[in-house]
Residue frames as a rotation matrix with the C-alpha (Angstrom) as fourth column:
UNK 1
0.567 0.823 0.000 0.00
0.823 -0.567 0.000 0.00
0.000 0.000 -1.000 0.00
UNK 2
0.471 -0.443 -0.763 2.87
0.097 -0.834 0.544 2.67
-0.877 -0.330 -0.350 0.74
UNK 3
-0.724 -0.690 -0.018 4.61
0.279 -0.316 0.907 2.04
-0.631 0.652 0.421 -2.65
UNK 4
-0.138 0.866 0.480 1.11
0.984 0.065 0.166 2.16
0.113 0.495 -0.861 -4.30
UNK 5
0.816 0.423 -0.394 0.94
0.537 -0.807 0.247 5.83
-0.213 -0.413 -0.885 -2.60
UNK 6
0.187 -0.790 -0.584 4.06
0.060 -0.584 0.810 6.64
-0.981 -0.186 -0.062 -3.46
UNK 7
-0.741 0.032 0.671 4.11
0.665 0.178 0.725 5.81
-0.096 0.983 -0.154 -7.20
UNK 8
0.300 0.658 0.690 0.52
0.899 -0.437 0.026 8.16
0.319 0.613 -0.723 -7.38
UNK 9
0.571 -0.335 -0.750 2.88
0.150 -0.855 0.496 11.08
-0.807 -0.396 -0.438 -5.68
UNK 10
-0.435 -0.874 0.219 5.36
0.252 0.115 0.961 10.63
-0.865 0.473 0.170 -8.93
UNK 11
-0.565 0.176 0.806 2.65
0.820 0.012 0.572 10.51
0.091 0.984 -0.151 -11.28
UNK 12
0.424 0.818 -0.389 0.89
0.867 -0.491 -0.087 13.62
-0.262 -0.300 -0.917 -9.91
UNK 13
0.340 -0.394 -0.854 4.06
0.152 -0.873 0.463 15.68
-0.928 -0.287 -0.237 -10.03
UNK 14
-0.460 -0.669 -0.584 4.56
0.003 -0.659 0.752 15.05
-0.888 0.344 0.305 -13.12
UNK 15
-0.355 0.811 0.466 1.07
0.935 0.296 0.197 15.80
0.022 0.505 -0.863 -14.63
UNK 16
-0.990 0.066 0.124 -0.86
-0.015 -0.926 0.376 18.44
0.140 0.371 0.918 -15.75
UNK 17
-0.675 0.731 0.097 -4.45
0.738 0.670 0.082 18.66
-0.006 0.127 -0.992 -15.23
UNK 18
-0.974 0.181 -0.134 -6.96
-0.107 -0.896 -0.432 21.16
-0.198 -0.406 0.892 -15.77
UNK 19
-0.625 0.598 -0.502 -10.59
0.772 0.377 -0.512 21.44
-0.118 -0.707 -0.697 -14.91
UNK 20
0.203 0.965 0.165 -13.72
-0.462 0.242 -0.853 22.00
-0.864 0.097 0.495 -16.03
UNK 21
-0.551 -0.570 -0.609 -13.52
-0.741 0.000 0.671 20.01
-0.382 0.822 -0.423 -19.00
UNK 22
-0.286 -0.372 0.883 -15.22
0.930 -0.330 0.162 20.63
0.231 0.868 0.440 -20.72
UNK 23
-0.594 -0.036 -0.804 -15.58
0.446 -0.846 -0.292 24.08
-0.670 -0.531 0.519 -20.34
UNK 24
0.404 0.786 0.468 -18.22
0.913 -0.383 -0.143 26.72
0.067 0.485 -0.872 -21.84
UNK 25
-0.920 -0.265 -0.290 -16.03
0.304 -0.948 -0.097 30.46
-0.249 -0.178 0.952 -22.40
UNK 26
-0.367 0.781 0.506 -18.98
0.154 -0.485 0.861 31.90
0.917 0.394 0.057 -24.14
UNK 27
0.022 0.692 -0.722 -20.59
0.350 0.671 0.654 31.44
0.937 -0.267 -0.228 -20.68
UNK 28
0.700 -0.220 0.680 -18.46
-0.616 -0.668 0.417 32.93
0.362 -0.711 -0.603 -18.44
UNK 29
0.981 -0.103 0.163 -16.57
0.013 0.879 0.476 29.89
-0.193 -0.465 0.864 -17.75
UNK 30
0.180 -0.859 -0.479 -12.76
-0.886 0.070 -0.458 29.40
0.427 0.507 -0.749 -17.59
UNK 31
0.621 -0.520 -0.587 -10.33
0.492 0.841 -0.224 26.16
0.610 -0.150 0.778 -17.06
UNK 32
0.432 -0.887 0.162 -8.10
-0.900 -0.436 0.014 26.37
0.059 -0.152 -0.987 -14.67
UNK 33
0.438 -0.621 -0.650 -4.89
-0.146 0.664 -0.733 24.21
0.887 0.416 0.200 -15.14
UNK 34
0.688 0.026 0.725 -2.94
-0.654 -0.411 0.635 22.69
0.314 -0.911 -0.266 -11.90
UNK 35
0.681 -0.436 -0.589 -0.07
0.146 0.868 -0.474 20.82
0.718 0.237 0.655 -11.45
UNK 36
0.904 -0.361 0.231 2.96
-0.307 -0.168 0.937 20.02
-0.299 -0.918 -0.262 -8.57
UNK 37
0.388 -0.918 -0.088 6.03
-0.030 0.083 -0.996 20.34
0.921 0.389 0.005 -10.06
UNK 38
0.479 -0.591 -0.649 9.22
0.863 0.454 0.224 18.62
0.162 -0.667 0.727 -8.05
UNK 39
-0.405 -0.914 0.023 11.56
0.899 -0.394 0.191 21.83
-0.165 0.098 0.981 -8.84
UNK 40
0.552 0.435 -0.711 10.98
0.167 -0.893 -0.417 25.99
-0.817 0.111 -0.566 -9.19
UNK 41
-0.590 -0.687 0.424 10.91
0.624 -0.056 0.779 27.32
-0.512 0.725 0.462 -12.72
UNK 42
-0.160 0.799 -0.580 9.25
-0.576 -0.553 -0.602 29.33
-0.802 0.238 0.549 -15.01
UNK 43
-0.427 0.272 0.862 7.18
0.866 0.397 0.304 27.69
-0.259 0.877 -0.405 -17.99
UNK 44
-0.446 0.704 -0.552 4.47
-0.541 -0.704 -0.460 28.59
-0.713 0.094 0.695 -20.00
UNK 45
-0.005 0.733 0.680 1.41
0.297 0.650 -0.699 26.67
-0.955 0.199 -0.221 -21.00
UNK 46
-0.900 -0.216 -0.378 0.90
-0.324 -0.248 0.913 26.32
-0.291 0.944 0.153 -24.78
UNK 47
-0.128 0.708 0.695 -2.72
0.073 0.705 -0.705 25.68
-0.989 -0.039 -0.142 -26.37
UNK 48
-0.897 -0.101 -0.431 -2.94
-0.443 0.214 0.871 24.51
0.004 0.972 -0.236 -29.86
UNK 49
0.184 0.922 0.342 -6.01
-0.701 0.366 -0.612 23.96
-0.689 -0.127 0.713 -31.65
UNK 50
0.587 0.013 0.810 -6.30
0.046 0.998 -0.049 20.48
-0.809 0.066 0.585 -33.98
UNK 51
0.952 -0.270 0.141 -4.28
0.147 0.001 -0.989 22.17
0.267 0.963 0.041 -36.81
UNK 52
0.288 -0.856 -0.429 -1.37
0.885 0.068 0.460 22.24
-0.365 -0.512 0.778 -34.01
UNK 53
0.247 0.196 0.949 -2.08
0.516 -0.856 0.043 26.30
0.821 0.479 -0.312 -34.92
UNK 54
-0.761 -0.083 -0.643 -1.03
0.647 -0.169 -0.744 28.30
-0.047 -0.982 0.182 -31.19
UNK 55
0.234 0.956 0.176 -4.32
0.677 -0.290 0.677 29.68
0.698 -0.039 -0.715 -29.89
UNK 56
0.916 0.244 0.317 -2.44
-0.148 -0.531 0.835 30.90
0.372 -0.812 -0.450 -26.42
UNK 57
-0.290 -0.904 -0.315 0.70
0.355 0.204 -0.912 31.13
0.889 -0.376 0.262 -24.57
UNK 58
0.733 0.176 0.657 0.52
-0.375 -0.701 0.606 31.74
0.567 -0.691 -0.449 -20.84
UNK 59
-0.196 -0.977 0.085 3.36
-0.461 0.015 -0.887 32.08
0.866 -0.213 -0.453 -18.36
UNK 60
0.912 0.377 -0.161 3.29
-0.174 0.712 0.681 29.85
0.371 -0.593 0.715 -15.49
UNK 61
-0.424 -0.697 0.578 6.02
-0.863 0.119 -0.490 30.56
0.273 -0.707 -0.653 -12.17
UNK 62
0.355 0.490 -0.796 6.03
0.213 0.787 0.579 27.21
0.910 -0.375 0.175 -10.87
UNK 63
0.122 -0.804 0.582 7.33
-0.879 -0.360 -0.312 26.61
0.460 -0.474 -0.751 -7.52
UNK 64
-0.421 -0.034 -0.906 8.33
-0.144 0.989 0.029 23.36
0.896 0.143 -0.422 -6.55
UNK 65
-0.849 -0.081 -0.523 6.62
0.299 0.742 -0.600 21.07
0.437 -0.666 -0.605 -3.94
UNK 66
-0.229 0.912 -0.340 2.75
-0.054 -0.361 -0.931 23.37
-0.972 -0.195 0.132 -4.21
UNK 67
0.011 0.650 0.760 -0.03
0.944 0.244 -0.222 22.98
-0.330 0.720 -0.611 -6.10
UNK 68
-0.785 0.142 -0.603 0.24
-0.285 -0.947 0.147 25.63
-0.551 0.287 0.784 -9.07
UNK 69
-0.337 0.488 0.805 -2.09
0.741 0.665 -0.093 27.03
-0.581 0.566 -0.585 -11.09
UNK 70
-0.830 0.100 -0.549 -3.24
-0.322 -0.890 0.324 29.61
-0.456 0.445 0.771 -13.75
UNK 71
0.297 0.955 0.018 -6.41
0.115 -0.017 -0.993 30.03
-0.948 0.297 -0.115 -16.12
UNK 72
-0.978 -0.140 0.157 -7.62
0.193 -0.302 0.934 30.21
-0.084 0.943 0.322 -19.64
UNK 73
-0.552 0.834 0.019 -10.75
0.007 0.027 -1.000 31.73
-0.834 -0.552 -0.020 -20.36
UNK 74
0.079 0.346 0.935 -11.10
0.937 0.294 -0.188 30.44
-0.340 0.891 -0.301 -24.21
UNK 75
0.902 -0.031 -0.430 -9.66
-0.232 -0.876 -0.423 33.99
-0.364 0.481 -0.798 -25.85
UNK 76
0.782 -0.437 0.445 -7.23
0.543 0.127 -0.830 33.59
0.306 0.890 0.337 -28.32
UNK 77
-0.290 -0.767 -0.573 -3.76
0.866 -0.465 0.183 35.59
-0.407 -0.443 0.799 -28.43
UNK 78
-0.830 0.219 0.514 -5.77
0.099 -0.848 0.521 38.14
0.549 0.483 0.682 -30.66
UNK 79
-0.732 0.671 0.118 -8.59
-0.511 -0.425 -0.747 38.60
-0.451 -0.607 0.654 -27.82
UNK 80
-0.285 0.559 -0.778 -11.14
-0.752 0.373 0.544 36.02
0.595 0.740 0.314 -30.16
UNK 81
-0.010 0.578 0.816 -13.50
-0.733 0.551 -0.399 33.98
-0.680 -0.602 0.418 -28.07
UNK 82
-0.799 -0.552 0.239 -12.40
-0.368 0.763 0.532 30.16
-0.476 0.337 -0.813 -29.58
UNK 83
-0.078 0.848 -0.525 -14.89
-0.932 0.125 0.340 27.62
0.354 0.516 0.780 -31.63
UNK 84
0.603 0.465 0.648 -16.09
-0.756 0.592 0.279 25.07
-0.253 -0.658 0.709 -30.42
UNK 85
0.637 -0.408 -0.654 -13.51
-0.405 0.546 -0.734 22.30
0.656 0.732 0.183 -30.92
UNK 86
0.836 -0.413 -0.362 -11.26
0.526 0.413 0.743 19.99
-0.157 -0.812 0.563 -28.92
UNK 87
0.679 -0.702 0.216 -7.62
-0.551 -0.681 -0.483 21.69
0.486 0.208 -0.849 -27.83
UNK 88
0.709 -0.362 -0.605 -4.46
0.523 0.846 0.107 20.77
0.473 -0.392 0.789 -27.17
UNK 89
0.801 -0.365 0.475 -2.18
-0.495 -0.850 0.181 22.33
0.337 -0.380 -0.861 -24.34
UNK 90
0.331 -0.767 -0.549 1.52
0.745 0.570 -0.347 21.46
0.579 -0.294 0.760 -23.04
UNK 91
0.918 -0.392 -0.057 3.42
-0.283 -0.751 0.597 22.82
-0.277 -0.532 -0.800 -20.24
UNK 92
0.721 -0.649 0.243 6.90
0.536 0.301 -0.789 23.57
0.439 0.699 0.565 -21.01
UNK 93
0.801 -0.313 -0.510 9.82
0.220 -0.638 0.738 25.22
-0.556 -0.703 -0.443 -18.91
UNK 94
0.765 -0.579 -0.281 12.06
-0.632 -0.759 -0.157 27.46
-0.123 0.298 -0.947 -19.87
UNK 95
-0.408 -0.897 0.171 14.96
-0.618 0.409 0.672 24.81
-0.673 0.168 -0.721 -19.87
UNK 96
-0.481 -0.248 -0.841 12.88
-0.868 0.269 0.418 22.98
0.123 0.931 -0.345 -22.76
UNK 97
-0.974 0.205 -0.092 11.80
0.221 0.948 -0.230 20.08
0.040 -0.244 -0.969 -20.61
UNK 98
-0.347 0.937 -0.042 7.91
-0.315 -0.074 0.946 19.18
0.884 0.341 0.321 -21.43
UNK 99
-0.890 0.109 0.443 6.38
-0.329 0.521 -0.788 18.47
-0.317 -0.847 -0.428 -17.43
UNK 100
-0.315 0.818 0.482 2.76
0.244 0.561 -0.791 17.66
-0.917 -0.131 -0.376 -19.30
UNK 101
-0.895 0.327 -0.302 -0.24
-0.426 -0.430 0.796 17.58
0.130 0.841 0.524 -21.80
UNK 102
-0.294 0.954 -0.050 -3.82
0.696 0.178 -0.695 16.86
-0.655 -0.239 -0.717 -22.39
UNK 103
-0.609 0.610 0.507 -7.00
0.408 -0.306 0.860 18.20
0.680 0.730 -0.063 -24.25
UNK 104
-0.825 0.362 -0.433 -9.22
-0.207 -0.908 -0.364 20.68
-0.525 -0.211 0.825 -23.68
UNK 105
-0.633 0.646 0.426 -12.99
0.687 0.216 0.694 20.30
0.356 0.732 -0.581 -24.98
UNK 106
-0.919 0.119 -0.376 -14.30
0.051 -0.910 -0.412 23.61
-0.392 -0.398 0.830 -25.58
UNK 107
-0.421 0.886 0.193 -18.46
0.884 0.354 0.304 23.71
0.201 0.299 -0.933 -25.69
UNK 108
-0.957 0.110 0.267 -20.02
-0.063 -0.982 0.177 27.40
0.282 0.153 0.947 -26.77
UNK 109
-0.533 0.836 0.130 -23.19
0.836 0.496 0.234 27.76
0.131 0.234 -0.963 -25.61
């Protein structure tokens, strides 16, 4: 049971997850994204819609050993409320190293 608990600490820290999802911007709704990185760096979250097209960059201070987290509230880098459509998002730190990914399923209503 303790290595069982220790093995879902490893895979937490190095995971992304973010929440609602799906999510409704039109609505008022945002995601927010949350993850425990081992070490303090700076990233910054990429989201790419399905043509692998960047929709968003946001910076993300991590600091190691707490739960971070930041937002997206479905606006483009030109200020454009998205279309309905699944996304894809990676975190990425400044030294290059990828700590996650995952999809995004944005519903306009």
């Amino acid at each position: 049971m303790r290595s069982l608990s220790w093995l879902l600490v490893l895979l937490l820290a190095a995971t992304i997850i973010n929440y609602p999802n799906p999510f409704n911007p039109k609505g008022g709704d945002i995601t927010t994204f949350e993850c425990t990185p081992t070490e303090t760096s700076e990233a910054f979250l990429y989201i790419y819609d399905m043509s692998a097209r960047l929709v968003q960059r946001i910076a993300f201070n991590l600091q190691g050993g707490a739960i971070n987290r930041t937002s997206w509230d479905g606006y483009s880098n030109q200020n454009q409320l998205v279309g309905n459509s699944i996304y894809l998002y990676q975190l990425i730190e400044n030294s290059r190293n990828r700590i996650g990914k995952g999809k995004i399923w944005v519903i306009n209503k």
